[in-house]
C-alpha positions in Angstrom: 78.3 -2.5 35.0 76.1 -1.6 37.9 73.0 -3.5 38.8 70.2 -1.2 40.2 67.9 -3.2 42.8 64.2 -3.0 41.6 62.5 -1.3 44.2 60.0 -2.7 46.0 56.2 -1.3 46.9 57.3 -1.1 50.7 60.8 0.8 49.4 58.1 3.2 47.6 56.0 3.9 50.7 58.2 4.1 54.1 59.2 7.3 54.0 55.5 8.1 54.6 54.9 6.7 57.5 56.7 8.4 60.4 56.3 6.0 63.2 58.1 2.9 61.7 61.2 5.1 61.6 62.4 4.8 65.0 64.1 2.3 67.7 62.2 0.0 70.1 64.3 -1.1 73.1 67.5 0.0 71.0 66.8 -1.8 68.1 65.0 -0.4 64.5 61.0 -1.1 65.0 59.7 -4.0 62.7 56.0 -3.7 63.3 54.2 -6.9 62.2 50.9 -5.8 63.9 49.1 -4.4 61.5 45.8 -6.9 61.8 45.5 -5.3 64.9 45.8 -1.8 63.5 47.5 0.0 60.8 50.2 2.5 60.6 49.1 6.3 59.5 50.8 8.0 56.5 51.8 11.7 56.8 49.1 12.2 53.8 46.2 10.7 56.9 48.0 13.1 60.0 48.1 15.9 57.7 44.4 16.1 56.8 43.7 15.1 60.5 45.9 18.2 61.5 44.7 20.7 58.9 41.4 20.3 60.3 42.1 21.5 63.3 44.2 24.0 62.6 42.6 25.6 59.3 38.7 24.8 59.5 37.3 23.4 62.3 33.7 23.4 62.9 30.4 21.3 62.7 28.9 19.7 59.5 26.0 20.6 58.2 24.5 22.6 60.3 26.5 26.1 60.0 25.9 28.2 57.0 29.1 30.4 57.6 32.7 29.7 56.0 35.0 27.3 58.4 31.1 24.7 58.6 30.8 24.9 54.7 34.2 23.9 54.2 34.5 21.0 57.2 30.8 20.2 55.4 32.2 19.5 51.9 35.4 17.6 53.1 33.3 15.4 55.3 30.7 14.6 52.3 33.8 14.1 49.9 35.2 11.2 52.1 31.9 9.4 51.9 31.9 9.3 48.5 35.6 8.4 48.3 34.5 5.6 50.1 31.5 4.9 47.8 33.6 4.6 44.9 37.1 3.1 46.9 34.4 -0.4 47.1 32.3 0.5 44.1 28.7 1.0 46.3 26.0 2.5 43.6 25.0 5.5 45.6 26.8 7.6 48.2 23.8 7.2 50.4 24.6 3.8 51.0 27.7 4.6 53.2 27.1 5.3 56.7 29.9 6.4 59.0 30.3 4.6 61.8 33.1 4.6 65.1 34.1 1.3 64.2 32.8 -2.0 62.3 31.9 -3.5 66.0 29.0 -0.5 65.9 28.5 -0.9 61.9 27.5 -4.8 62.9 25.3 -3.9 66.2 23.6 -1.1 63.9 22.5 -3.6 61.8 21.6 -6.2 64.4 19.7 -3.8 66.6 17.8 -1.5 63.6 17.1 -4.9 60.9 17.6 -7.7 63.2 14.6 -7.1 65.9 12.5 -6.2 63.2 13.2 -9.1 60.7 13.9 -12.1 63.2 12.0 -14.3 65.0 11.4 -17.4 67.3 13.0 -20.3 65.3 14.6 -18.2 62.7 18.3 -19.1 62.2 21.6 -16.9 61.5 24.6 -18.6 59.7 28.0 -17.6 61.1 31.2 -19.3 61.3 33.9 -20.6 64.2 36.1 -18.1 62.9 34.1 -15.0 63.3 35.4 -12.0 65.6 33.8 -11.2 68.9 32.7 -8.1 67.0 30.5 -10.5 64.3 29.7 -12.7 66.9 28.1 -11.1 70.5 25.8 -8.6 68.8 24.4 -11.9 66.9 24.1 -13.7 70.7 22.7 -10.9 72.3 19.8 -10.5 69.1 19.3 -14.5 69.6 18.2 -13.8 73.1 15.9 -11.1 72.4 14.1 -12.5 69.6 14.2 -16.6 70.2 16.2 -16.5 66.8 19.0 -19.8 66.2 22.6 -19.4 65.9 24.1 -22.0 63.5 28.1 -21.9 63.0 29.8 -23.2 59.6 33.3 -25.2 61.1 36.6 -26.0 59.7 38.2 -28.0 56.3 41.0 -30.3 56.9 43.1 -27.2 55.7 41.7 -24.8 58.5 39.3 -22.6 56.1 35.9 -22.2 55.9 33.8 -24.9 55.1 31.7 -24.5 52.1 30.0 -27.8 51.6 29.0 -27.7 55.6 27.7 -24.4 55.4 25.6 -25.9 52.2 23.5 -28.4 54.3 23.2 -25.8 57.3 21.5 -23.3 55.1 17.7 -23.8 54.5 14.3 -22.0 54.5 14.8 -21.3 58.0 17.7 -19.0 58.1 17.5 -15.0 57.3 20.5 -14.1 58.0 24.4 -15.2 57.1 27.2 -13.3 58.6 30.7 -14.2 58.0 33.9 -12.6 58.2 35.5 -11.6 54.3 39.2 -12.4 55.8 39.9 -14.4 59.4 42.4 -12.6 61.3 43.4 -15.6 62.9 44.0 -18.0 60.2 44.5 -15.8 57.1 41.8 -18.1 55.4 40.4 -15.9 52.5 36.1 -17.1 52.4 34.4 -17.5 49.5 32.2 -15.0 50.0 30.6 -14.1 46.6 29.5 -17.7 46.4 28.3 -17.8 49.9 26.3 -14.7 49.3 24.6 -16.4 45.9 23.7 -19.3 47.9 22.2 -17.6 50.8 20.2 -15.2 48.1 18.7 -18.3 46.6 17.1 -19.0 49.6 16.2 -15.5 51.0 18.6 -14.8 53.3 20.3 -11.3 54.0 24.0 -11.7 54.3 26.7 -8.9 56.3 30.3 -9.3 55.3 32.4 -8.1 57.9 35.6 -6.9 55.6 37.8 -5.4 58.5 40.8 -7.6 57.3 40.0 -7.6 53.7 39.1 -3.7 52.6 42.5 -2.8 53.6 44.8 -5.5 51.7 42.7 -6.3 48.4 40.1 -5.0 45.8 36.7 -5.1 47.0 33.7 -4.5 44.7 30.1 -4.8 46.4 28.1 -4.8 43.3 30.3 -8.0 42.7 30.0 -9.4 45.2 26.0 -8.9 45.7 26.2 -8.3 49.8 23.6 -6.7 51.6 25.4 -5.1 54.2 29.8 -4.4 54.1 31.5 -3.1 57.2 35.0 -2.0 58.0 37.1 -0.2 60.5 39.4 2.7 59.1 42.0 2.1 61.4 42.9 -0.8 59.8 43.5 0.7 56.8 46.0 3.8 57.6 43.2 6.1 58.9 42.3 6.7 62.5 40.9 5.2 64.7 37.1 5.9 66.0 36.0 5.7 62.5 34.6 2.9 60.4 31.4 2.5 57.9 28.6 0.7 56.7 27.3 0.1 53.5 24.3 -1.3 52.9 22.1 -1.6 49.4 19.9 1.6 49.2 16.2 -0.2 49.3 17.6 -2.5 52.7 18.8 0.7 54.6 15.8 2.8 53.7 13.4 0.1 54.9 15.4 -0.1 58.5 14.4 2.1 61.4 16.8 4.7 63.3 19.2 2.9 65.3 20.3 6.1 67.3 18.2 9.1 68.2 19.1 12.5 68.5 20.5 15.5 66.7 21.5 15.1 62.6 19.0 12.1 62.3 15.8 14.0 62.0 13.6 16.1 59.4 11.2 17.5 61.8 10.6 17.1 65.4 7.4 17.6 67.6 7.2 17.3 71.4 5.1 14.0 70.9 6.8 12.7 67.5 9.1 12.9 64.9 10.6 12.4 61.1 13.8 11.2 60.1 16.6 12.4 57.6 16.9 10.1 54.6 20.2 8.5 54.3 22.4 7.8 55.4 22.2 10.6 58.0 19.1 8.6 59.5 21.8 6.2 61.5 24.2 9.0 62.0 23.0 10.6 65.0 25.2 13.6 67.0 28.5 15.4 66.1 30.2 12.7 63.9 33.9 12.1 64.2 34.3 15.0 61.5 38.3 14.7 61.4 38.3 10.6 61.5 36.1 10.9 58.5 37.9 13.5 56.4 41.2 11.7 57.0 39.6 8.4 56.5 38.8 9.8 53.1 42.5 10.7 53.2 43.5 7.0 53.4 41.3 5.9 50.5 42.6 8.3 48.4 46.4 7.1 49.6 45.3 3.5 49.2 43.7 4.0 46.0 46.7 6.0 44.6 49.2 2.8 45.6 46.1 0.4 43.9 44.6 -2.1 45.5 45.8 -4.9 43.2 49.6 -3.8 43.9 48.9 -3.9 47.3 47.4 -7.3 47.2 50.2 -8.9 45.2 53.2 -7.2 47.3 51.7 -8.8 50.2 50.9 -12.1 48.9 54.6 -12.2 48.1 56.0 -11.3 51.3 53.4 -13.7 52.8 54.8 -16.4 50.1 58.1 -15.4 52.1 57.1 -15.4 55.7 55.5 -18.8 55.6 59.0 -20.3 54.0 60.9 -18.9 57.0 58.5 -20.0 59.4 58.5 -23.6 57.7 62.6 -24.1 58.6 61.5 -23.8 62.2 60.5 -27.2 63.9 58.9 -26.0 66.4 56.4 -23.5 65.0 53.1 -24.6 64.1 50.9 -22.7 62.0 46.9 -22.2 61.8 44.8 -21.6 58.6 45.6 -23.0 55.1 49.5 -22.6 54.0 50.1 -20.4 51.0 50.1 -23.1 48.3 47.4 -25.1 49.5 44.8 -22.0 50.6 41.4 -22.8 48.8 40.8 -19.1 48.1 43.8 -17.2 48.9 45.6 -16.3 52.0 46.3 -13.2 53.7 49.1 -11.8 55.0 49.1 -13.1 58.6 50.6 -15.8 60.4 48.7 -17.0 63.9 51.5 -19.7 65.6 52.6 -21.4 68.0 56.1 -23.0 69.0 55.8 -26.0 71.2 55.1 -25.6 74.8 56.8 -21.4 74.7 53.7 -19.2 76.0 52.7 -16.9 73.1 52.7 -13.8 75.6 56.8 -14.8 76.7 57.6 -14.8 72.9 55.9 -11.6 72.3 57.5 -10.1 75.1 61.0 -11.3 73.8 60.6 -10.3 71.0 59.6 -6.7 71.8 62.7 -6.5 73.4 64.3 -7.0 70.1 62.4 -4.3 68.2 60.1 -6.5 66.4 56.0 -6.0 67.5 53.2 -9.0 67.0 50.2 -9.6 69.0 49.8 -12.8 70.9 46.1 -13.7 72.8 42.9 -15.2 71.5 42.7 -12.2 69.1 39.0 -11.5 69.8 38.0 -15.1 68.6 38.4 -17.3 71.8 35.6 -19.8 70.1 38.1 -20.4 67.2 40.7 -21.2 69.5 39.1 -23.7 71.5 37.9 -25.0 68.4 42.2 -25.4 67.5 42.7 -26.4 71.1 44.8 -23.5 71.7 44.9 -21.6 74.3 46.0 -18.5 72.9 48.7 -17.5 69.8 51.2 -15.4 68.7 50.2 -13.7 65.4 52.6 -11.7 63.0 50.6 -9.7 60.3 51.8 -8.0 57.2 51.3 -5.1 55.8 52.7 -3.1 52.9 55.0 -0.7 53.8 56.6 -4.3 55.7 59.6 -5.9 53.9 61.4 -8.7 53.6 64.8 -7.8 55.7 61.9 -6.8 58.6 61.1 -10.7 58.0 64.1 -11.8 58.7 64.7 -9.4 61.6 61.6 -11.1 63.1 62.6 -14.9 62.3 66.2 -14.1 63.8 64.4 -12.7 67.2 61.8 -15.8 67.0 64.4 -18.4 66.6 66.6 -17.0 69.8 63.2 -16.5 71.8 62.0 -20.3 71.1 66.1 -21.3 72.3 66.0 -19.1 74.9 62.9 -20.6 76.5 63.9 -24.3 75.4 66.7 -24.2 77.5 65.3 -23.2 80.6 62.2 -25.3 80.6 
């Protein structure tokens, strides 16, 4: 009798994505980099490429054929979008390069209107250099507070702290959905309750978690949602922001120019209603429509399967990486995660630089980031200089896992005996 192997998600998906079928320094690429940024399915180059080749023009402005038609695709990803994290109108999804410029819009158009001198804005230790300057730069101009949430015992975030931090004072709480250092999963919809009771705004900055779970922002009641779609098999120079109708009509242009406007005079002007208002100038018309091509890809998989695949190959990852003496993990283990875990895995092994591993282990075919990952705060906060980070994503499998604990284990003896 023959047993047929059940195939997995990852078994499903490869063969869509081009680029993870080749060989890095001899060896079959295991890319384990994907917090960084996301591999592209043929389904994402196709729509970038037919573009360009089949109709090619400017939105909205052109009445003739090839316009209509790049028009109609461009609208159809916003509303792909709308309903891929369940917004109530399409109008509250703006297109932006990137979640860095979604976050800035928001600080720059609400922010020095809303805030002043003594005001306070919630964050956390764990935010992103993307959640975290534009919120420095805002305190400077308007006098406003900055207040940070810290750390459990288990490395996540700290939910009774951030209780006695919030008060009348503070407007604003912005907090990542999913660090992409320690793979902690925030309880964001209670956050969001608790900052609503006393009047604050909240952002959710959902770069790590709109590509690897369900997200629902009626649920979850946020005011403002941003993510980067090249972290989640689009390309990159393309992200979004959604924010609840009556919020974004009340904010003022954050970018003037071209698309933004309803009439202009030499002295004055009148802007577009939404969400064209904050999209000034040629838009990245091919980012978007393939963009819209990776929600329908993502969305065709499900979001759930996704999230369970990984959770199981993170299950996995963490078991290897336990049988290792020398590595040391940050963020809550699997088992003992307050609210979940993603699939990454930030680390350390003993007195071996991060950057020497990662270099090692490129020469073995197996790619994962090492630095301060855009949250140098957080890792003086660990007392760690810097990490190595290997990040999951679903088209990864378990044999790539054990390619990468293989190269790890000969990289840490390598540099053990030489030291």
């Amino acid at each position: 009798m023959t047993v047929t192997k059940e195939k997995t998600l990852a078994d499903l998906v490869r063969a869509d994505f081009p680029i993870l079928h080749q060989e890095v320094n001899e060896h079959p690429l295991v890319y384990l980099d994907n917090a960084a940024t996301s591999q592209k399915p043929v389904q994402v180059l196709n729509a970038l490429s037919n573009y360009y080749e089949q109709y090619n023009s400017n939105v909205h402005r052109g009445v003739h054929t090839l316009s209509a038609k790049a028009t109609d695709a461009y609208e159809s990803s916003r509303d792909k979008i709308a309903a891929f994290i369940n917004a109530d109108s399409r109008q509250e999804i703006v297109f932006t390069r990137n979640a860095t410029e979604a976050i800035n819009l928001v600080a720059y158009s609400w922010g020095t209107r809303n805030l002043n001198a003594g005001d306070e804005i919630i964050l956390s230790v764990m935010e992103h250099h993307s959640n975290l300057i534009p919120w420095q730069l805002l305190a400077q101009k308007t006098g406003a507070v900055l207040k940070f949430v810290e750390l459990t015992e288990t490395e996540e975030f700290n939910l009774e702290q951030f209780k006695t931090l919030i008060s009348d004072k503070t407007k604003l709480v912005s907090v990542v959905h999913v660090s992409n250092t320690l793979g902690c999963i925030n309880p964001v919809q209670e956050i969001i309750a608790i900052a609503h009771k006393y009047g604050a705004k909240v952002l959710i900055d959902a770069c790590q978690s709109v590509p690897h779970m369900p997200i629902d922002v009626q649920k979850l009641d946020c005011d403002w949602l941003v993510a980067s779609g090249h972290k989640m098999c689009a390309p990159t120079g393309i992200g979004f922001l959604y924010g609840k109708l009556k919020l974004l009509r009340s904010m003022p242009p954050f970018l003037g120019g071209g698309e933004m406007i309803a009439d202009v005079y030499l002295d004055k002007a009148t802007y577009a209603d939404l969400p064209h208002k904050f999209e000034a100038g040629t838009p990245a018309i091919a980012e978007a429509i393939a963009l819209g091509a990776a929600v329908d890809y993502l969305s065709n998989i499900g979001m759930d399967k996704i999230y369970t695949y990984e959770a199981e190959l993170t299950g996995y990852l963490f078991e290897q990486l336990a049988k290792i003496p020398e590595i040391r993990t940050y963020g809550p283990l699997p088992k003992v995660a307050g609210f979940g875990r993603a699939a990454l895995a930030a680390f350390t092994a003993g007195d071996v630089h991060p950057h020497d591993l990662s270099t090692m282990l490129d020469e073995a075919g197996v790619a994962i980031r090492a630095g301060h990952h855009c949250t140098q705060p957080l890792h003086r906060y660990l007392k760690a200089q810097s990490t190595a980070r290997a990040s999951l994503s679903f088209y990864n499998t378990r044999a790539e896992i054990d390619v990468f604990i293989t190269a790890l284990k000969e990289a840490i003896e390598f540099f053990g005996s030489i030291f």
